[in-house]
N, C-alpha and C positions, 0 to 999 in steps of 0.2 A: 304771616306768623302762624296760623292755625297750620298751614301745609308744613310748615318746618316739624310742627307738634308729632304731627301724623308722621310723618319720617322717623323720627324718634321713637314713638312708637314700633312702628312695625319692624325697625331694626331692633327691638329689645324682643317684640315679642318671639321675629322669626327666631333667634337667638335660643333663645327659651326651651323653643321646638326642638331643634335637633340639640342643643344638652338634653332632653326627655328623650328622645330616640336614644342615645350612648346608655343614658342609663338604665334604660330597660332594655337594653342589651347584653348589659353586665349583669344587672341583677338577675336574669333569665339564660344566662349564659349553657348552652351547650355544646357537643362536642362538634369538631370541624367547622365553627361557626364563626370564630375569630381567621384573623389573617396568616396565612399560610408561610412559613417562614421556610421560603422556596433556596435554595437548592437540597438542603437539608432535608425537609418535608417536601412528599409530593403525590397530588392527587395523582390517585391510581388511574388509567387510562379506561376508557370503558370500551368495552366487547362490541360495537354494534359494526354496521356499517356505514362506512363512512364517504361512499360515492362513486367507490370502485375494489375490482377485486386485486387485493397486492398480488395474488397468482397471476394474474392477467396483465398485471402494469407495466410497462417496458421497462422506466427506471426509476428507481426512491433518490432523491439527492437525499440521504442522511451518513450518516458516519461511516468510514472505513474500515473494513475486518481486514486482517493476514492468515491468510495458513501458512505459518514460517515453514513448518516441514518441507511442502511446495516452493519454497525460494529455490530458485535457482541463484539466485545474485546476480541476474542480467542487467541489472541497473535500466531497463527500461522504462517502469515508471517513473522512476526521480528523472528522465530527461523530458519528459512527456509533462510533468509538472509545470502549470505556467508562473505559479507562484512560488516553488522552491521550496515545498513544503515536506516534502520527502526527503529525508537524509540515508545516506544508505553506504555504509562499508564491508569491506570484503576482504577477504587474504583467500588465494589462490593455494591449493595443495600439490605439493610434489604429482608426478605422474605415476610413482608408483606406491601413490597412498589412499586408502580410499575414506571418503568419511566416516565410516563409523566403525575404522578399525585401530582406533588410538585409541591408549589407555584409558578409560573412565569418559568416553565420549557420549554425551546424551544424543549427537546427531544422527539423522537418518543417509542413509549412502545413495537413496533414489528417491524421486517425487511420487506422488498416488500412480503418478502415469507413464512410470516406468524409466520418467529420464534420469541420467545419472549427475548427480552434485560435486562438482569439480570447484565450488568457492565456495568457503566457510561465511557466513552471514554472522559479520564481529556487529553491525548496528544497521535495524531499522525502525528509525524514530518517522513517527507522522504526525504533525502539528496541527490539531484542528483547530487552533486559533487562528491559523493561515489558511486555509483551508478554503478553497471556495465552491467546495461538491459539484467542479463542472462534468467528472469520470471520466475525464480522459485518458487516467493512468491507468482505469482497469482494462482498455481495449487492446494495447500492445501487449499485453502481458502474457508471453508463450503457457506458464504454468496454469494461469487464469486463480492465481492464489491469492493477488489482490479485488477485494470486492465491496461494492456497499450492502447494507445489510438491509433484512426486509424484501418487500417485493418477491423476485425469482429467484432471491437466495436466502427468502426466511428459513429452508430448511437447513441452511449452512449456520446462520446467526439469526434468533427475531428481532425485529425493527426495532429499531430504538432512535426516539424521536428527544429523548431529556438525557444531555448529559455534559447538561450547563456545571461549573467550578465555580469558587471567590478566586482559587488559586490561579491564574494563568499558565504555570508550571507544571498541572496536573493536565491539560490540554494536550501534552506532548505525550502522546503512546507508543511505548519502547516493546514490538515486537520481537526482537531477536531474544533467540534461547541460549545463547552460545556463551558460555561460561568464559573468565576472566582468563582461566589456567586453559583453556582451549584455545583461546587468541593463541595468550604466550607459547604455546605449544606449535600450534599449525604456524606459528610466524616465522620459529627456531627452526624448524623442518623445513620452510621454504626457503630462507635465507630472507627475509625482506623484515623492512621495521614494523614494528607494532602500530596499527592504524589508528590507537589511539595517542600516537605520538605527533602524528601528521595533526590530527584533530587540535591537540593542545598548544600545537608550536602556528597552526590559524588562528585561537581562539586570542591567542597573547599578539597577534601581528595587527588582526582590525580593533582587539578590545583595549590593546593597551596591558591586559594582565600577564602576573609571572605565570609560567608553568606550573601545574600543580605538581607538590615535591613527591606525592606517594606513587603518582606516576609515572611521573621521568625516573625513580627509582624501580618500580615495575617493569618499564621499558627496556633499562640497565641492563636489568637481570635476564627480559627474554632475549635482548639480542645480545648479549654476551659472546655468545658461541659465532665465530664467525664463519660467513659463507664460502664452499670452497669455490677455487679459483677455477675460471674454467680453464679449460685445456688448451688449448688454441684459438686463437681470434679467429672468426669465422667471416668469411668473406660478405660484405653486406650487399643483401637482394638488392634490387632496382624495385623503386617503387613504381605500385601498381598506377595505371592512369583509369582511371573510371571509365567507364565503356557509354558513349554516347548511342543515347538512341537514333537510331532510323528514322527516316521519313512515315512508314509504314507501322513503327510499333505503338505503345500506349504504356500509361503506366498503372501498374497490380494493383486491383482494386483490395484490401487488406478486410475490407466489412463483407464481403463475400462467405468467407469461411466461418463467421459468426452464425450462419444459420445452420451445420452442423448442429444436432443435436448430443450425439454423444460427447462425454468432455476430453476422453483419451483420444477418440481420433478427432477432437479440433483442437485439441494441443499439439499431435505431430503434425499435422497440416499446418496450422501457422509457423513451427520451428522451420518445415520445408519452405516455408513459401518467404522466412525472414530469410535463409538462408540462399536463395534463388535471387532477390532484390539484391543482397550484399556482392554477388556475382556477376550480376548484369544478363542472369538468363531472362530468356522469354515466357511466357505462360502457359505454352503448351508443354514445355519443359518442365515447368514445374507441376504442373497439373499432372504428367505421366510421371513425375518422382511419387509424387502426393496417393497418385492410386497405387501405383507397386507397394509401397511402405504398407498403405493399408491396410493389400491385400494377403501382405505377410502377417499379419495382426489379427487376420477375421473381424476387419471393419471396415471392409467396403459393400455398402448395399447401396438400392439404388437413390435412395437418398445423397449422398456422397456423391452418385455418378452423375444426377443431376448438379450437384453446387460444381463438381468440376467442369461439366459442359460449360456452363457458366464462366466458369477461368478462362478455358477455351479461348471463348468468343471473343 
């Protein structure tokens, strides 16, 4: 009986205690002191160091930047994607249009590095609710426009480590600049439907939903104008049979050309060196396109002439 007593006690008193601790909390209340009402609010990160230098770190897994200007629309990363997290549409332009000579076009007609943009970028969404920051979409990428940010690209974007939502909706980052009346435009010029007509007529086949109406009337409107008919049927190629390798050959090592320092010439070496795989050359081949190209460009030092001995071998 007394040990029951004692229990009783010490649960009333511990009790006691921390009601005393809240209340001279409240009543002594200062700023930053109560509980952080986090996404909304949020402690500012601090300056120090923190175990290494982001200059020096191979890779930040944190969030995804675009330089859409740099899209090419190769769709190489959404394939590279093991999650599906990259969405990405395109409408192709006639051949004798160039992008940034339609009316009221905000597009650019070349990348920072010279190459020329031959697909309009109608949508690239990247979903970091899916997301699993393995980077494997940034290494295929000829223009090198996809990147995470921080690390060796702080001075492209600074890290950013918070950029938790309530919303899950706002997780989805809609990079493309390419206005509504530019689709409908570059669509009517190349004869093809509007890519967000494809998009609407998927979303209603797995979701079950109508078409949106403001849409499909959009859609209407840009393909209207029908495509002309071509002239004659043109006799169809024989398809190509892929070129087996040799006893003797090996296959291109693609991480080679990463150590390239300059970003213009390790964006035309990897276009050369996608372009050589798609063909079935060998690597001294490609490695002799890779140095001509260069040395038209004044960027072949000996840096280069090392990574291509490299090919070489």
């Amino acid at each position: 009986m007394p040990r029951y007593l004692i229990n009783i006690w010490a649960s009333i008193t511990t009790l006691i205690t921390g009601l005393l601790v809240t209340w001279k909390h409240m009543l002594h209340i200062r700023r930053d002191n109560v509980t952080l009402q986090y996404p909304e609010e949020r402690w500012p990160q601090p300056d120090r160091y923190i175990g290494f230098d982001h200059d020096d770190y191979n890779i930040i897994r944190t969030r995804l930047q675009v330089d859409i200007d740099d899209c090419i629309g190769c769709l190489k990363c959404q394939r590279a994607c093991p999650v599906d997290c990259i969405k990405i549409d395109t409408v192709k332009l006639p051949k004798e249009t160039k992008m940034g000579s339609l009316p009221g076009s905000t597009q650019t007609s070349t990348t920072s590095s010279g190459s020329p943009k031959r697909l309009l970028v109608a949508r690239f969404d990247i979903d970091l609710a899916e997301c699993m920051y393995c980077n494997l979409c940034t290494y295929p990428c000829p223009e090198e426009c996809i990147f995470m940010v921080g690390g060796p690209n702080g001075h492209r974007h600074p890290i950013d480590y918070e950029f938790a939502e309530r919303n899950r909706n706002r997780l989805v980052y809609q990079f493309a600049t390419a206005t509504d009346e530019e689709v409908e435009q570059v669509s009517r010029l190349a004869g093809v439907p509007d890519p967000r007509q494809a998009r609407e007529e998927r979303r209603a086949k797995y979701h079950g939903e109508a078409v949106d109406e403001e849409v499909a009337v959009a859609v209407a409107v840009a393909v209207a104008e029908p495509a002309p008919a071509p002239a004659a049927a043109t006799k169809k190629a024989p398809e190509k049979t892929p070129k087996k390798k040799g006893a003797g050959e090996k296959e291109i090592d693609l991480a080679v050309l990463n150590a390239i320092s300059d970003r213009m010439a390790r964006s035309k070496a990897k276009a050369i060196l996608n372009k050589t795989l798609r063909q079935g050359s060998c690597p001294k081949d490609a490695a002799q396109e890779i140095r001509a190209t260069l040395k038209e460009l004044g960027k072949l030092d000996g840096e280069v002439e090392a990574i291509l001995a490299r090919l070489e071998k």
